[in-house]
C-alpha positions as CSV (number, residue, x, y, z in Angstrom):
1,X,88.2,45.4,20.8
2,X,91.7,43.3,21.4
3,X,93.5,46.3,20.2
4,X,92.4,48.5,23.4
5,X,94.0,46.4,25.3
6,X,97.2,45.7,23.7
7,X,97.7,49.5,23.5
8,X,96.4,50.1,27.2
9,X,99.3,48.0,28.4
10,X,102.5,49.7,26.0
11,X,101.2,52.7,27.9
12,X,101.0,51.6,31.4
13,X,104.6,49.9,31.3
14,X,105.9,51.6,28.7
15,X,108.1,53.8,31.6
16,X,118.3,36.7,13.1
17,X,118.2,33.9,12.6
18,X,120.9,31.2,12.7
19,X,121.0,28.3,10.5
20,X,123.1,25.2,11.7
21,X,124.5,22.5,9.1
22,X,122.4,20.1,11.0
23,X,119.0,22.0,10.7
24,X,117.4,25.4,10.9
25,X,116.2,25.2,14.6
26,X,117.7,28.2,16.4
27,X,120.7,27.7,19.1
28,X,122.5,31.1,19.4
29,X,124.6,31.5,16.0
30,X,125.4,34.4,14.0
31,X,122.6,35.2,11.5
32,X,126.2,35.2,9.0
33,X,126.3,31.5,9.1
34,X,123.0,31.2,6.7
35,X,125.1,32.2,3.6
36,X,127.3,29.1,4.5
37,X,124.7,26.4,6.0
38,X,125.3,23.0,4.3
39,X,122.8,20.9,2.1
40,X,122.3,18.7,5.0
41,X,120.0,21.5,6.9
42,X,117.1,20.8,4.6
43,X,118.1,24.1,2.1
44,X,118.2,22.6,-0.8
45,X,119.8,24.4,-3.7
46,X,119.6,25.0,-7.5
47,X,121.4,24.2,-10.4
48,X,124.0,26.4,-9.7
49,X,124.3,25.1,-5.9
50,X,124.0,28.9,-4.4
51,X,120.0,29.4,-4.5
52,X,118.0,28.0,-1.9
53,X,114.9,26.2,-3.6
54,X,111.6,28.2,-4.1
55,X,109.9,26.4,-1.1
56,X,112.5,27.7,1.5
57,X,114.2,25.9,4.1
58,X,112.1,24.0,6.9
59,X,111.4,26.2,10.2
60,X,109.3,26.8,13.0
61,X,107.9,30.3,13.7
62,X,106.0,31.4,16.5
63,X,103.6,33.4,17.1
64,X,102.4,35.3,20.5
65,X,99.0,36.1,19.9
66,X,97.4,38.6,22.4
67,X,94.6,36.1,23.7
68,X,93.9,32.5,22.7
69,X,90.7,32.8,21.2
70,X,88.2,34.8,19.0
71,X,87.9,35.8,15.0
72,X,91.2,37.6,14.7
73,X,93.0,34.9,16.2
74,X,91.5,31.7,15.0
75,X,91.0,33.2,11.6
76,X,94.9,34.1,11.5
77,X,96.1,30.3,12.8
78,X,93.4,29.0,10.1
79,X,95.1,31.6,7.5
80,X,98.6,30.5,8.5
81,X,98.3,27.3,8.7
82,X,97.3,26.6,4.9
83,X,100.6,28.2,3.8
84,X,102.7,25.7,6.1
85,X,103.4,23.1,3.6
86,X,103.8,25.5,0.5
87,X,106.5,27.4,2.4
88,X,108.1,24.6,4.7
89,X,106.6,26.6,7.9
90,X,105.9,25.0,11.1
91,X,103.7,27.3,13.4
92,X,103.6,27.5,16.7
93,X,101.6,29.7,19.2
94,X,101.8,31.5,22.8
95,X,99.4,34.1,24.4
96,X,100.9,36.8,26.0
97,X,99.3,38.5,29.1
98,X,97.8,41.9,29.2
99,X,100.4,43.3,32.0
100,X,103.1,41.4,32.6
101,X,106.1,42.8,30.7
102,X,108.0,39.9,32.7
103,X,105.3,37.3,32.2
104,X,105.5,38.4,28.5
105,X,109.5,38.3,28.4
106,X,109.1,34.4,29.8
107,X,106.9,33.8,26.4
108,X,109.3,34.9,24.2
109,X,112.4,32.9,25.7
110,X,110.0,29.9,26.1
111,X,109.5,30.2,22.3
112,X,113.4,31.0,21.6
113,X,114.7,28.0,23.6
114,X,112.1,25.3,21.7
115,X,114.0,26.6,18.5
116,X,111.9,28.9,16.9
117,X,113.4,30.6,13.9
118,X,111.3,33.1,13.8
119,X,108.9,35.2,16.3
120,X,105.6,37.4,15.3
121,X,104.4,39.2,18.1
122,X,101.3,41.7,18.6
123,X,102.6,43.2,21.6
124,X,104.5,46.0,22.1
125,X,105.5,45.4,26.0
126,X,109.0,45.1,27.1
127,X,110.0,45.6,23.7
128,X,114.1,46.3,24.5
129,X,113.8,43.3,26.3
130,X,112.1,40.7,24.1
131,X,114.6,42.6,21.3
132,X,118.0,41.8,23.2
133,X,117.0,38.4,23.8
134,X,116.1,38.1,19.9
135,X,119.8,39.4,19.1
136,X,121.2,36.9,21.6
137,X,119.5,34.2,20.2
138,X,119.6,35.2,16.3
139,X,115.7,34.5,15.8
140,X,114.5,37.5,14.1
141,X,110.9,39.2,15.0
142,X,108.3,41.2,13.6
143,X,105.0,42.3,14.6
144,X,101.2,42.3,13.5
145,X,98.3,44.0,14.5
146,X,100.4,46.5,16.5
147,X,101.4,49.6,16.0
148,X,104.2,49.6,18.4
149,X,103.9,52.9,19.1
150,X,105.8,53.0,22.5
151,X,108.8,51.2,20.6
152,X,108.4,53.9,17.9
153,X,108.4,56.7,20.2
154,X,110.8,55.9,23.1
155,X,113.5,53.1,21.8
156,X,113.4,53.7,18.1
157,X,117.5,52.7,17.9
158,X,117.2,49.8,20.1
159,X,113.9,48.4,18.2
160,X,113.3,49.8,14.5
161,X,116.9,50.1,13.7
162,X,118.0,46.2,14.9
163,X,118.7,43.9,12.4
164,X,116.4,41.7,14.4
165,X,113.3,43.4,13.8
166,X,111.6,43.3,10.9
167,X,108.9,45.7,10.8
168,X,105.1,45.6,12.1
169,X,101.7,45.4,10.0
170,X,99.7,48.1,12.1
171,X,96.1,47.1,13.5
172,X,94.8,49.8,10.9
173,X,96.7,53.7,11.4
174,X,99.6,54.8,12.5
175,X,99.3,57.7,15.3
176,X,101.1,59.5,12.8
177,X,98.5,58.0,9.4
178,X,94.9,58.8,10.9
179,X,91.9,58.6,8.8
180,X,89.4,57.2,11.0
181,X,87.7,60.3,11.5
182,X,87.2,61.1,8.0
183,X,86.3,57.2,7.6
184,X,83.2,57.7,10.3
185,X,81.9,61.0,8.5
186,X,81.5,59.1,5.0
187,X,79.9,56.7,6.7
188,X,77.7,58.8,8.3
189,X,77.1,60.2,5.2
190,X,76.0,56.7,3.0
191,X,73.4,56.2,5.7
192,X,72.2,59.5,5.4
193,X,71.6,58.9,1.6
194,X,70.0,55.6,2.1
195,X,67.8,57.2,4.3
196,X,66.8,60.3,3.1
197,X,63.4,60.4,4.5
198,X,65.3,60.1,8.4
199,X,68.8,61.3,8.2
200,X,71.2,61.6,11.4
201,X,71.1,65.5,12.1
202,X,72.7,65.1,16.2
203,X,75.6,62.8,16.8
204,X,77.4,62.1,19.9
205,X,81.1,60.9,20.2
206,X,82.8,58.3,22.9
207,X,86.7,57.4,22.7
208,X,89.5,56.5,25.1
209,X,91.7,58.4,27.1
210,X,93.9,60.8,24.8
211,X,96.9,59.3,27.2
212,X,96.3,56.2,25.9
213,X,95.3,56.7,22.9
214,X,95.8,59.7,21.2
215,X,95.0,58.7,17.6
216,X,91.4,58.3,18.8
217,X,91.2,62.5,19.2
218,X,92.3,63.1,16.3
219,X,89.7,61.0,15.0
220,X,87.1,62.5,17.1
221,X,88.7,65.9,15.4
222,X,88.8,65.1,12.5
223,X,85.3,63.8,12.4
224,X,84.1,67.1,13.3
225,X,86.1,69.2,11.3
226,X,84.4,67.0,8.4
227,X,81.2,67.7,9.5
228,X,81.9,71.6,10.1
229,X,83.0,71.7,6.4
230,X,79.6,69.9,5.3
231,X,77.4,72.2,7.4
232,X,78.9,75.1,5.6
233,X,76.6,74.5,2.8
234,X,74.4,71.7,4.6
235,X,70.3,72.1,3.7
236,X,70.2,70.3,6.8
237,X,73.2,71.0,9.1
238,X,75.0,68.4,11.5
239,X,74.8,68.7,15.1
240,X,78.0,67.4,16.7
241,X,77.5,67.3,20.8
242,X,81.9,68.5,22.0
243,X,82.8,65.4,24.4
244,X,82.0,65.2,27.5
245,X,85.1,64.0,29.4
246,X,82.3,62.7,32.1
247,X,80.5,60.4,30.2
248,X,82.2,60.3,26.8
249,X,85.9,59.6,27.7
250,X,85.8,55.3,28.6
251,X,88.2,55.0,31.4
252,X,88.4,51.3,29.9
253,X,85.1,50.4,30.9
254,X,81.6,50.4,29.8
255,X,80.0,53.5,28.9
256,X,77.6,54.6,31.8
257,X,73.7,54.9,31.5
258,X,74.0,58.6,32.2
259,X,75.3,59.0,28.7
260,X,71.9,59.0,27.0
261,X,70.9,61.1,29.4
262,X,73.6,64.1,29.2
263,X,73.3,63.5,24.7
264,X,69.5,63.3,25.2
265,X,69.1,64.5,21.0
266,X,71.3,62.1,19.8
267,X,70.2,59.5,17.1
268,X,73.8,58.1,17.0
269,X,77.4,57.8,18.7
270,X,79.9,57.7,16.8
271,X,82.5,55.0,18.9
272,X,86.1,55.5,18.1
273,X,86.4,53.3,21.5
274,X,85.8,50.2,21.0
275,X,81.8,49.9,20.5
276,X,81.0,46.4,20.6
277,X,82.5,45.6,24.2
278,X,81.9,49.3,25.4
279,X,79.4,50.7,24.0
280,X,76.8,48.5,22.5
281,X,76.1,46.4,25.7
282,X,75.0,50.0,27.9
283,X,72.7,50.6,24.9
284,X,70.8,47.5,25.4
285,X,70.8,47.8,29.0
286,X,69.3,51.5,28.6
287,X,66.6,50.1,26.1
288,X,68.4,52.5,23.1
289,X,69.6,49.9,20.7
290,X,66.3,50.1,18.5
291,X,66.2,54.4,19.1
292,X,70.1,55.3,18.4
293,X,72.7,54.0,16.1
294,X,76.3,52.8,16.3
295,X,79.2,53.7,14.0
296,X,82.4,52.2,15.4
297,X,85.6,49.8,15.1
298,X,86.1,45.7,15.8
299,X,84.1,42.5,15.5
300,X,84.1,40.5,18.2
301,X,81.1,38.2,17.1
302,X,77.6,38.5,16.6
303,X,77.4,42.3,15.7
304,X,75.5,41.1,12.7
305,X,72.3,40.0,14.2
306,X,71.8,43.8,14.5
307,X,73.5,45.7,11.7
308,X,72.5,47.4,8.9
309,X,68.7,46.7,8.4
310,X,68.6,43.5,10.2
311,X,67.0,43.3,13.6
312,X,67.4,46.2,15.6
313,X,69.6,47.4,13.3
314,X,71.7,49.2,15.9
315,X,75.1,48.7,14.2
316,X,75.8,51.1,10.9
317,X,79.5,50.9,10.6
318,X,82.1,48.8,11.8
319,X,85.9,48.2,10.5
320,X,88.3,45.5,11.0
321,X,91.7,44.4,9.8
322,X,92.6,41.6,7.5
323,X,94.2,38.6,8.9
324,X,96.0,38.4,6.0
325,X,98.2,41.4,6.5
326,X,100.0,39.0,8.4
327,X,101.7,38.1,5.4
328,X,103.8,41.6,5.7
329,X,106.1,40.5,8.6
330,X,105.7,36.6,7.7
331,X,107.4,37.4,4.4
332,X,109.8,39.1,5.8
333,X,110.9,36.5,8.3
334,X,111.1,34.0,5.8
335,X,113.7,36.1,3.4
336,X,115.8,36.8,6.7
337,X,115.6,32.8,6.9
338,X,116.8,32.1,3.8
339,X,119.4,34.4,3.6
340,X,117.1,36.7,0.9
341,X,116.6,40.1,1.1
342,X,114.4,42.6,-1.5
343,X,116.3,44.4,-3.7
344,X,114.7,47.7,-2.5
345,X,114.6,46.5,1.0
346,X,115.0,50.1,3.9
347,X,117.7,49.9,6.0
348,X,115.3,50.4,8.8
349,X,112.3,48.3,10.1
350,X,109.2,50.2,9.2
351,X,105.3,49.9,10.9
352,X,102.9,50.0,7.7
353,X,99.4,51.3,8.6
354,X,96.8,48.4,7.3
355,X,94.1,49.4,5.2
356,X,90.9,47.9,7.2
357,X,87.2,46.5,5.9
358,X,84.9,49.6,6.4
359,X,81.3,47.8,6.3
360,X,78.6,50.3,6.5
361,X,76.0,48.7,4.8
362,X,73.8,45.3,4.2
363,X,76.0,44.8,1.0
364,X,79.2,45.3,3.0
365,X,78.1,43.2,5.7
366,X,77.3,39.9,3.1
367,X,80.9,40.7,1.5
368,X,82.5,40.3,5.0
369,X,81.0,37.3,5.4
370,X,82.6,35.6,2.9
371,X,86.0,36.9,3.8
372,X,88.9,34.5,5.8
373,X,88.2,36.9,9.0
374,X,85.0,36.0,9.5
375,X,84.4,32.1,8.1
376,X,88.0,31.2,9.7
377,X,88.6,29.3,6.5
378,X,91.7,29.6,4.5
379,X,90.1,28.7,1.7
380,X,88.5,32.2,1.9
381,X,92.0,34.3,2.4
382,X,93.2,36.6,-0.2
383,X,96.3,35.2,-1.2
384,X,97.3,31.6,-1.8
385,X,100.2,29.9,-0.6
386,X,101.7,29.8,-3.9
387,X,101.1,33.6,-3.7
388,X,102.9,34.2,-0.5
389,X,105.5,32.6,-2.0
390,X,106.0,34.6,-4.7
391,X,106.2,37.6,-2.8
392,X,109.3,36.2,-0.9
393,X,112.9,37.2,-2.4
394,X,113.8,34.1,-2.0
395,X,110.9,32.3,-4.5
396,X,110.7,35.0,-6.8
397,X,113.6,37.0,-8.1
398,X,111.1,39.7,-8.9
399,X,109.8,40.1,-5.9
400,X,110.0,43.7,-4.3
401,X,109.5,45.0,-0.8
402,X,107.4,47.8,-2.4
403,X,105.0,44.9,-3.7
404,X,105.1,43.4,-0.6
405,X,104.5,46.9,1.9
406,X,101.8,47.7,-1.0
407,X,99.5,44.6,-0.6
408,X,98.5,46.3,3.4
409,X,96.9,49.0,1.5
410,X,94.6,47.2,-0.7
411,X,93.0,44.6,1.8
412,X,89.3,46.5,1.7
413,X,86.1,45.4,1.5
414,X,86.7,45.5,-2.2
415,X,89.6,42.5,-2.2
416,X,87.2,40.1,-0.9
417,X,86.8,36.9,-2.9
């Protein structure tokens, strides 16, 4: 799962806009100067000659995606790009690396000096530095499918509190928001009721290193704190094997063959690391894919073949995040653009945890199918452009950031066209 990665770096190196009369293309104003920018900069005004026009004014923002391909990513350029016309967005893109804060800070000035307005990032590396040049520059930032976590924890002045940063759309939970363990159990617990005649009675667990990520045990607690409470008046009690910190904590590598082995009863593992790229493949290999189940995190492509009751049916649970919730910083950046702001706006920058697709079934599986995320298709996506406008201060006077924060915690299986 990309998200392993993008975290696995914040740890290991963890240790604005201006508007000119002549255009909106950045070149090192003061983000003041958009309450004064003429009519020839493309912000065109109403009636009264102090509202900019419900389309916005014309801009570029870019975006530094974590890699340069796969759903998330195609899916999210295929999502953005149909609201380019509707709000006068130009898009462009960058991949940042996996370990190169410097590499990374190189991206981001690449993007500030072809006059971005605007910069989304899913990266939380060399965040003080990617933030000062931001300030510099005036081009504000926000972030997606990050928790930025190290920000959070170690430079929560220089980050959250600038007027440069807008806030982050989390990759589902906060450290801070965990429900993934609960999540697991009731999925656990469908399957069980679907199959009543051969219910899971003996899981097994795998998940990072707590260093690294430390949300994933408090999943793995919470997941059998949930099962302890069910076993208390169970007819037929839960086995929960305790991790093995040989075999069951994924030093970011595959999980080895001895695994079956040392969790010889198990019928399932229950992956809070990420199963498809860590898991799943050592299953194969082993010849357990048909014998044991998987209830885990991410879609990386292909995890449908085997889900559910189709072939092997190996997979019982995976969750992802919209791509839509990129509309939470995108909005954002746009008011800051226009020289909008919510009337209920914080003072502070805030990360929102995402509310993800939890498929555990057939049924699930044919809903996600038809979603943006998986068909890449904009056509598919949740919100319109005409709706993302309307969620902007600027295009709609009613507009609210509550409205706007509250749209990450609906995007479930449920708000699927």
């Amino acid at each position: 799962m990309k998200k392993v990665w993008k975290k696995i770096t914040a740890v290991l190196l963890a240790g604005a806009m201006t508007v000119l009369a002549s255009g909106c293309g950045n070149s090192g104003g003061n983000a003041s100067d958009s309450s004064s920018a003429s009519s020839d900069s493309g912000a065109q005004t109403s009636d009264s000659g102090s509202a900019p026009a419900a389309e916005g004014k014309a801009c570029t923002i870019g975006v530094a995606f974590y890699t340069d391909t796969g759903f998330a990513v195609d899916s999210t350029k295929a999502y953005l790009e149909s609201l380019s016309d509707t709000l006068n967005v130009k898009f462009t893109y960058t991949v940042l690396t996996q370990t190169d804060e410097a590499a990374n800070l190189t991206k981001i000035q690449e993007l500030i000096s072809s006059n971005v307005d605007g910069i989304i990032c899913t990266m939380d590396l060399g965040m003080t530095s990617i933030i000062q040049e931001c300030e510099a520059a005036g081009v504000y930032l926000g972030g997606y499918l990050c928790d930025y976590d190290t920000s959070f924890n170690t430079a929560y002045d220089q980050v959250f509190k600038s007027e440069y940063f807008v806030g982050t759309a989390t990759d589902g939970q906060n450290p801070d928001d965990v429900t993934i363990g609960n999540t697991m159990f009731e999925s656990l617990m469908e399957y069980n009721e679907r199959n009543g005649d051969a219910p899971i009675t003996h899981v097994s667990m795998a998940i990072f290193p707590t260093w690294a990520f430390p949300a994933q045990q408090i999943g793995a607690d919470q997941f059998v704190a949930a099962v302890e409470a069910y076993n208390e008046t169970a007819e037929t009690p839960i086995t929960v094997d305790p991790l093995n910190e040989e075999s069951d904590v994924l030093a970011f590598a595959p999980i080895d063959t001895t695994y079956f082995a040392k969790h010889a009863d198990s019928q399932a593992i229950i992956s809070f690391a990420a199963g498809s790229a860590f898991v799943y493949p050592t299953m194969v290999q082993a010849g357990v894919d048909s014998s044991m189940k998987l209830f885990t995190t991410g879609y990386d492509g292909g995890e449908d073949a085997n889900f559910g009751t189709t072939g092997k049916g190996t997979y019982q649970q995976t969750m992802v995040t919209a791509v839509e919730s990129v509309t939470y910083p995108l909005v954002l950046l746009l008011n800051k653009i226009n020289g909008a702001e919510f009337s209920d706006q914080p003072a502070e920058a805030e990360r929102i945890s995402t509310a993800q697709y939890v498929i555990n079934s057939d049924e699930d599986m044919a809903q996600f199918q038809k979603s943006c995320f998986y068909t890449k298709d904009a056509a598919n996506a949740m919100y319109t452009p005409q709706d993302v406008l309307n969620m902007t201060a600027y295009g709609n006077p009613d507009a609210t950031y509550a409205d706007l924060k509250g749209i990450l915690s609906t995007m479930t299986i449920d708000s699927i066209k």
